[in-house]
C-alpha positions as CSV (number, residue, x, y, z in Angstrom):
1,X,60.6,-91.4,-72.3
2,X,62.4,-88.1,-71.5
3,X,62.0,-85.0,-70.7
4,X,61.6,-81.4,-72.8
5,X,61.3,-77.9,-71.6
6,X,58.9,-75.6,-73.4
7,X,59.9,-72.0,-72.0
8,X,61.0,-72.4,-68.2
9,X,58.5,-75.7,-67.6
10,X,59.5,-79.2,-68.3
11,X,57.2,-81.6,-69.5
12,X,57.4,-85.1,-69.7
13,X,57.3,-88.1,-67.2
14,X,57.3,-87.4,-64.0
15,X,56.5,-83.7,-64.1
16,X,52.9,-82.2,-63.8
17,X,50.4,-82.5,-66.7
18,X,51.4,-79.1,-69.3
19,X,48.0,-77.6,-70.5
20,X,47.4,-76.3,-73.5
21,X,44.2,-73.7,-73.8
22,X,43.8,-73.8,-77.8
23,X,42.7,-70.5,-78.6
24,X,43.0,-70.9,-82.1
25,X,40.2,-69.4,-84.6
26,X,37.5,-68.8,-81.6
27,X,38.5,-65.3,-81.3
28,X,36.4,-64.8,-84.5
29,X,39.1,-62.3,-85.9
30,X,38.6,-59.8,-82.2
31,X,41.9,-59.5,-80.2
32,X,39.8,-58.2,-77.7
33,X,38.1,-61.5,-77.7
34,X,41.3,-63.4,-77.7
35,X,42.9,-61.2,-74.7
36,X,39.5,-62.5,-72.5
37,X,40.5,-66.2,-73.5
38,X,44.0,-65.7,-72.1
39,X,42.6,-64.2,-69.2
40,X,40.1,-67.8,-69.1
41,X,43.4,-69.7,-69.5
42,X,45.6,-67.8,-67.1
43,X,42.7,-68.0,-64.2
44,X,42.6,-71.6,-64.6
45,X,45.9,-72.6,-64.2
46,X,46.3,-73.2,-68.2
47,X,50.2,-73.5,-68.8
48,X,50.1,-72.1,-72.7
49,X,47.6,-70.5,-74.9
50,X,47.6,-71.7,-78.7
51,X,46.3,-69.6,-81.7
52,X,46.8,-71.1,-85.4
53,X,48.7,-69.0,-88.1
54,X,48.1,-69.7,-92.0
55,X,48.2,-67.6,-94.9
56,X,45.0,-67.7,-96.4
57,X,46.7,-68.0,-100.2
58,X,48.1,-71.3,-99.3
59,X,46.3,-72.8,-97.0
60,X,42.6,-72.6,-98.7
61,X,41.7,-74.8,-101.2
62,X,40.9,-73.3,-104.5
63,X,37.6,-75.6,-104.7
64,X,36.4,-73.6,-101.8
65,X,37.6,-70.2,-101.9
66,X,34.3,-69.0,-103.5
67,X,31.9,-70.9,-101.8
68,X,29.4,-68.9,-99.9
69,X,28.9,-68.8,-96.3
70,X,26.7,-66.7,-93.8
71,X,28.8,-65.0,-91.3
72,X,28.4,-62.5,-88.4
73,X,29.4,-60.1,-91.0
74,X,27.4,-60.8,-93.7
75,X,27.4,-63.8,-96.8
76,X,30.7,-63.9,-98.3
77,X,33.5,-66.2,-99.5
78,X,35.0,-68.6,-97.6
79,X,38.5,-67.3,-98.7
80,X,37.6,-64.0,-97.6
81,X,35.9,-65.8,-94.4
82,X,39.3,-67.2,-93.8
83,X,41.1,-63.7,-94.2
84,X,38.7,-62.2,-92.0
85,X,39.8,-63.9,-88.7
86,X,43.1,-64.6,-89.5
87,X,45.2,-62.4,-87.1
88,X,48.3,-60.6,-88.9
89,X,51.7,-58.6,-87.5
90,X,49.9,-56.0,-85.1
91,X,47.4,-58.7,-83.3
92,X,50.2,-60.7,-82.6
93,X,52.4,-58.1,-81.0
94,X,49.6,-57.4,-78.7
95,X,49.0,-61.1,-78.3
96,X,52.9,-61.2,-77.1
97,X,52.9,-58.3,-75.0
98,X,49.9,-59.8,-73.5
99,X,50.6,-62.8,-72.8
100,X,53.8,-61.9,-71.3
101,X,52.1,-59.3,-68.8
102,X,49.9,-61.6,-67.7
103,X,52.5,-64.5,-67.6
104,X,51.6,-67.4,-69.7
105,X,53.1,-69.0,-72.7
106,X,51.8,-68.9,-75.7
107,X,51.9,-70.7,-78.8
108,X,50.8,-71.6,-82.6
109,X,50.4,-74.0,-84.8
110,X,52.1,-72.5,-88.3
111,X,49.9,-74.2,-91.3
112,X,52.5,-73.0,-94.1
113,X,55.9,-72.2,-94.4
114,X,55.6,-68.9,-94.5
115,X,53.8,-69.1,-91.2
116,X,56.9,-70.7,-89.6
117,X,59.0,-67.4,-91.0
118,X,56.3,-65.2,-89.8
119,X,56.1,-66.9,-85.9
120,X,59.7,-67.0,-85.5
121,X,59.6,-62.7,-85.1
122,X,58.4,-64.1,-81.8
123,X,61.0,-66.3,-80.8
124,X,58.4,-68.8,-80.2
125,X,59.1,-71.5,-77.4
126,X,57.7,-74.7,-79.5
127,X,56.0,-75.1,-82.9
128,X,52.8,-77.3,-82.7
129,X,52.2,-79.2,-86.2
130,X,48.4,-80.0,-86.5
131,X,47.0,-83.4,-87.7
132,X,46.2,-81.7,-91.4
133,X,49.5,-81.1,-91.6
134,X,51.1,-84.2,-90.8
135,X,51.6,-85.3,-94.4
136,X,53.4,-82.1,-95.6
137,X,56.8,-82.9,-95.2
138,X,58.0,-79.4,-96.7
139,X,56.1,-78.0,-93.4
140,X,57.4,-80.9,-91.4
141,X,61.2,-79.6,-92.7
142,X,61.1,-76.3,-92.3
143,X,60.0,-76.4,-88.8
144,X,62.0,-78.6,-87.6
145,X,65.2,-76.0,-89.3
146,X,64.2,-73.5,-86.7
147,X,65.3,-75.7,-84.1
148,X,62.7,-75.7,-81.7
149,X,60.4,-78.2,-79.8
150,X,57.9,-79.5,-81.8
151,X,54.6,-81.0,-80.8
152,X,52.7,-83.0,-83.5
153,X,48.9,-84.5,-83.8
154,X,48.4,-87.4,-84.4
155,X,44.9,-87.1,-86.0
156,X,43.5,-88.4,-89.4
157,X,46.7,-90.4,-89.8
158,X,47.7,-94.2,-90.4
159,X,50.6,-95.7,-88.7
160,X,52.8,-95.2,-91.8
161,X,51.9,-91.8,-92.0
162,X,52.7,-91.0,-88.5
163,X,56.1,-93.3,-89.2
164,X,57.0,-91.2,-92.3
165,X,56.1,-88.1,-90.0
166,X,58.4,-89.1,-87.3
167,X,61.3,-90.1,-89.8
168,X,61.6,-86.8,-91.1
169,X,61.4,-84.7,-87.4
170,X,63.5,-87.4,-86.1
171,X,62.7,-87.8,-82.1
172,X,64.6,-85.0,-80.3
173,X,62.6,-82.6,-78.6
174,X,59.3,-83.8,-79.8
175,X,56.1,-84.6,-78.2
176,X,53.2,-86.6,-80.1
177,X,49.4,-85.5,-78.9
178,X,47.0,-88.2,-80.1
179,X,43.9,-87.2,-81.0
180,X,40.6,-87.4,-83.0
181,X,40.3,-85.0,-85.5
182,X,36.8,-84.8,-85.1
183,X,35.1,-81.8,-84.4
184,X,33.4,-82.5,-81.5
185,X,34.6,-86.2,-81.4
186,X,32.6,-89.0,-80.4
187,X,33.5,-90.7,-77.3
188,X,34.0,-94.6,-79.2
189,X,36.1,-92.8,-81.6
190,X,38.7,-91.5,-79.0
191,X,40.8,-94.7,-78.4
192,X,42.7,-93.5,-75.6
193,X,44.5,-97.3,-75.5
194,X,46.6,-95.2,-78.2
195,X,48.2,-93.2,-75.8
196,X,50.4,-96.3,-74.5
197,X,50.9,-97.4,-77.5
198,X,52.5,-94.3,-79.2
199,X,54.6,-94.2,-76.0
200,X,55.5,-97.6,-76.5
201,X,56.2,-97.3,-80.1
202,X,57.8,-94.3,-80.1
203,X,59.5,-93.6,-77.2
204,X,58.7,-89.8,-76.9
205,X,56.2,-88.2,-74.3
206,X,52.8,-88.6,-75.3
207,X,49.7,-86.0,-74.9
208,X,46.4,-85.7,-76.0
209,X,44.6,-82.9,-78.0
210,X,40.5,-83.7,-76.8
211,X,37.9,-82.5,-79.1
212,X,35.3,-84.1,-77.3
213,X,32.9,-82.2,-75.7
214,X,32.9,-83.5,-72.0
215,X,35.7,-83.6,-68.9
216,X,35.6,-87.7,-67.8
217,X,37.8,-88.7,-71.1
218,X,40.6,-85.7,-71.0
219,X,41.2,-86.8,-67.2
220,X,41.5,-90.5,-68.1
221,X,44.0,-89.3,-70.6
222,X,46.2,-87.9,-67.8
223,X,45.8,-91.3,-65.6
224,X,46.3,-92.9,-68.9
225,X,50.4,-91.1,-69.0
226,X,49.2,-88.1,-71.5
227,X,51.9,-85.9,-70.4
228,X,50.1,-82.9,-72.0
229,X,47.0,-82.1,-72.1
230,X,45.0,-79.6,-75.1
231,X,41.4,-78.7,-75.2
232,X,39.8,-75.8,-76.8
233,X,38.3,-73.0,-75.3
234,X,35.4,-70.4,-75.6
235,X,34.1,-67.5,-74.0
236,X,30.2,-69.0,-75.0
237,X,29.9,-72.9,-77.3
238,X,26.9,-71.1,-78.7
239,X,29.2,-67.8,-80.5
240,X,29.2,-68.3,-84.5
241,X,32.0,-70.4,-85.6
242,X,33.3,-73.8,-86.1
243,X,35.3,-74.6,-83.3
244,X,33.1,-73.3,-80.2
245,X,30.9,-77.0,-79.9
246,X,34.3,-78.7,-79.1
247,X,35.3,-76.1,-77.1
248,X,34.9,-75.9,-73.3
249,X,33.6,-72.6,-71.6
250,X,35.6,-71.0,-68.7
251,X,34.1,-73.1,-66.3
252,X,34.6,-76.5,-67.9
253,X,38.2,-75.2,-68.2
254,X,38.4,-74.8,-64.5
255,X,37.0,-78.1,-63.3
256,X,39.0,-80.1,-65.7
257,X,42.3,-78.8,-64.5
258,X,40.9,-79.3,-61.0
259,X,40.2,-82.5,-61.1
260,X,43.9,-83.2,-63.6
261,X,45.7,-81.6,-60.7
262,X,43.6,-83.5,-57.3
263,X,44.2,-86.7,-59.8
264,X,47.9,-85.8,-60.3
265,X,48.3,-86.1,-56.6
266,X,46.0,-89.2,-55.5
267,X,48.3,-91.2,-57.9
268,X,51.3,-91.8,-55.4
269,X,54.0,-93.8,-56.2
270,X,53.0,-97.2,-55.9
271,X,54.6,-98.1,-53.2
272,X,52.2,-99.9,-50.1
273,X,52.7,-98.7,-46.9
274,X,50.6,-98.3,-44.0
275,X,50.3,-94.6,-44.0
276,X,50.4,-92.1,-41.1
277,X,46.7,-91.0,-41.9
278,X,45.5,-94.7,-41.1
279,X,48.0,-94.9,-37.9
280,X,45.1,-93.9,-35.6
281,X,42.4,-96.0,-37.6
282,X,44.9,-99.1,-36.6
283,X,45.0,-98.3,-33.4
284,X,40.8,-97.9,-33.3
285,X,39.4,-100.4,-34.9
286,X,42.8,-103.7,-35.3
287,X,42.5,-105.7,-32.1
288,X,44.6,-108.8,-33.5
């Protein structure tokens, strides 16, 4: 299914599972918030952090740009809701220098064009197209022109969407996360049978991007072949915002990539053998 490197770590088959902390808008619009989730992500053994750029302008529907919403900061639009948390040119910089002190990648997924322009200032080591996005094949285009890896999700999207999708990035250096796009997801909607299939049909590495909000299905994703693994994360599921439910705290974080990692190495190769360990057991308990 091949194999792509995102920084200096290669992901694929054969190689450990890559995990992706998604950040994104639980920061609330506080880089002092965001800087404790990379810390989360870092002390778990995350791989990459992932925040979500969009400009506001393009990204918000007009139907909803005046609605009203109650917010830590007051009642006010959700266009100027959406403004609020959206982090800009300084936040980033710190997010950069940041995340290179502490020595983790990190990532976003660019809603807009001129997101793409303004992430590549950052030389960015892979673009991540979310499942709202899938259908916008100006978005599609233009990052796939900067010439990076892309990862896509899968969510809300029919077969012939996600063909359309794939005709236009073409297959080179492109991982697929399937996913349920709801927020948090039931557990009968999350299909992970889907995972071989995309690999099957497809023939690119397959992840998947959990919004459910327990551990058992995100590891039976990695036994399933989900090379990649993304879940969001919060300091607290109870802080305001739409994202935090789905999200798991720091020490959720820390027993899933546990348990990824103990599975990782109890899957062997397949191979039966009598092993060294049962050698003595043999010699105990076999008297024929």
């Amino acid at each position: 299914m091949g194999q792509i490197s995102i920084g200096n770590t290669i992901v694929g088959d054969g190689q450990p599972c890559f995990f992706i902390a998604e950040i994104g808008i639980n920061h609330n619009g506080d880089i002092q918030i965001a800087k404790k989730l990379i810390t989360v992500a870092v002390a778990a053994g995350c791989n990459a952090v992932k925040f979500q750029k969009r400009n506001p302008e393009l990204c918000v529907p007009v139907a909803q740009r005046n609605l009203v919403r109650e917010t830590p900061w007051g009642s006010m639009t959700y266009f100027d809701y959406r403004k609020k948390v959206e982090f800009g040119i300084d936040e980033y910089r710190e997010i950069d220098r940041y995340c290179k002190e502490v020595g983790i990648i990190w990532l976003a997924s660019a809603w807009d064009e001129s997101s793409v322009e303004f992430m590549e200032h950052f030389d960015p080591s892979c673009y991540k197209i979310p499942a709202a996005k899938l259908t916008d094949d100006n978005l599609l285009k233009s990052t796939r022109q900067q010439g990076r890896p892309i990862i896509l999700s899968t969510g809300m999207s029919s077969l012939d969407q996600l063909d359309h999708a794939i005709k236009i990035l073409g297959k080179e250096e492109l991982i697929l996360l399937h996913c349920c796009s709801a927020y948090p997801a039931n557990y009968e909607d999350l299909n992970l049978r889907l995972i071989q299939f995309l690999k099957n049909r497809y023939g690119v590495p397959i992840g998947y991007s959990g919004h459910e909000t327990g551990l058992p299905t995100s590891i039976a994703a990695a036994v399933l072949g989900a090379c990649m693994i993304e879940r969001h994360i919060t300091l607290d599921r109870a802080m305001w915002g739409s994202d935090h439910a789905a999200s798991l705290e720091p020490n959720g974080l820390n027993r899933l990539i546990r348990d990824i990692r103990l599975i990782e190495k109890a899957m062997g190769d397949g191979v039966k053998r009598i092993l060294p360990s049962e050698e003595p057991i043999i010699k105990r308990l076999r008297n024929v």
